[in-house]
N, C-alpha and C positions, 0 to 999 in steps of 0.2 A: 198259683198265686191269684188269679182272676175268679178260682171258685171258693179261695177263702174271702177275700174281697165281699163277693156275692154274700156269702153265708153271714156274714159280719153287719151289711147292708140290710139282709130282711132281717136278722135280729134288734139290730137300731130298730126299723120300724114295726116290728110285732112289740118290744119292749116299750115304744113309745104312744103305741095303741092304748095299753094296757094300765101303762101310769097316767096320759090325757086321752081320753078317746074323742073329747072335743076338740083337740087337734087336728085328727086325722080319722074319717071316719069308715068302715069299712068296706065302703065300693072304692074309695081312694087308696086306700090298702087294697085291697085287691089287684086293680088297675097298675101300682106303683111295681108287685110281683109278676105282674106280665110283665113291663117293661124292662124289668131288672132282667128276668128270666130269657128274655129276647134278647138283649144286648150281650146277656154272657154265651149262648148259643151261636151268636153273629160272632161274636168274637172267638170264638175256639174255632168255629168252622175257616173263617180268613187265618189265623194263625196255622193252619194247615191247609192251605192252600199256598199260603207265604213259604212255610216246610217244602210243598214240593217246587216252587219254584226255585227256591233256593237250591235244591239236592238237582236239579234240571239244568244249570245254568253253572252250576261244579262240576259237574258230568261235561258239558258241553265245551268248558275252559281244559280242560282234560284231553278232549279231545280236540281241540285247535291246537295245543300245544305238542300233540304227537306231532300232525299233520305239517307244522312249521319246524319242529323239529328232525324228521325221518322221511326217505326218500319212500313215496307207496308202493313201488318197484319192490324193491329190494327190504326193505322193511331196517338199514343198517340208518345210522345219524347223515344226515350230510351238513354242510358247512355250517350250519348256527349250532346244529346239537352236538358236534364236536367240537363247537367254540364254549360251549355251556359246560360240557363234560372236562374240557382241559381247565377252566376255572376252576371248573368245583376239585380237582385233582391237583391244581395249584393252591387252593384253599387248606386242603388238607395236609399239604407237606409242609406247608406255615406251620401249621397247627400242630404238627408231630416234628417240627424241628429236623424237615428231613434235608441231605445237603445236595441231594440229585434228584431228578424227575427226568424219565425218558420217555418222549412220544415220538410214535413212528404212524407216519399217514401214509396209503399207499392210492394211488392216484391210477385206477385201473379205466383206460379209454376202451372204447366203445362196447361196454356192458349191456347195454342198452339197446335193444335194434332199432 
C-alpha cells in the first residue's frame, strides 16, 4: 500500500513538472524524491521492526500462559489449567447437547520431594 501511495506521489510530481515547470523546479523535484524516497524506506523498515515485535510478545504471552497454566515439574495442568480445561469441556457439551459430563481429578500427595 505505502509503495503504491509512493509510486502515485512522484507521478503527481513528475506530471506536474512537466505540465508547470514554473511550479516546481527541478532541484525541488529532486529533493521532494529524496524525501518521498526516505520516508517510504523509514517506514517499511519500522513496520518490520513493529512485525517482530509483535511475533516476540505472541511468543512470549504463549508462554506465560503455559507457565500459569502447568506444573514445570511434572509438565500435567494444575488448578487454573484444569479450571480452563473443564470450562472449555463444559463449553462443548452445551454445544453438542450433551446430557452428562464426567470429570475425575486425582489428588496424588507427596509427588514432589
Amino acid at each position: 500500500m505505502a509503495s503504491l501511495i509512493l509510486a502515485a506521489t512522484l507521478s503527481f510530481l513528475i506530471a506536474l513538472h512537466i505540465v508547470s515547470p514554473q511550479l516546481i523546479n527541478e532541484a525541488e523535484l529532486a529533493s521532494l524524491f529524496v524525501c518521498l524516497i526516505t520516508v517510504s524506506l523509514l517506514s517499511h523498515h519500522y513496520s518490520l521492526q513493529i512485525n517482530q515485535y509483535e511475533k516476540s510478545i505472541q511468543q512470549q504471552s504463549e508462554a506465560l500462559t503455559e507457565l500459569a497454566s502447568q506444573d514445570p515439574m511434572t509438565g500435567i495442568l494444575n488448578r487454573r489449567g484444569l479450571m480452563d480445561a473443564a470450562m472449555q469441556y463444559c463449553n462443548l457439551a452445551k454445544r453438542n447437547e450433551l446430557t452428562s459430563l464426567t470429570l475425575a481429578v486425582f489428588d496424588i500427595d507427596f509427588l514432589k520431594p
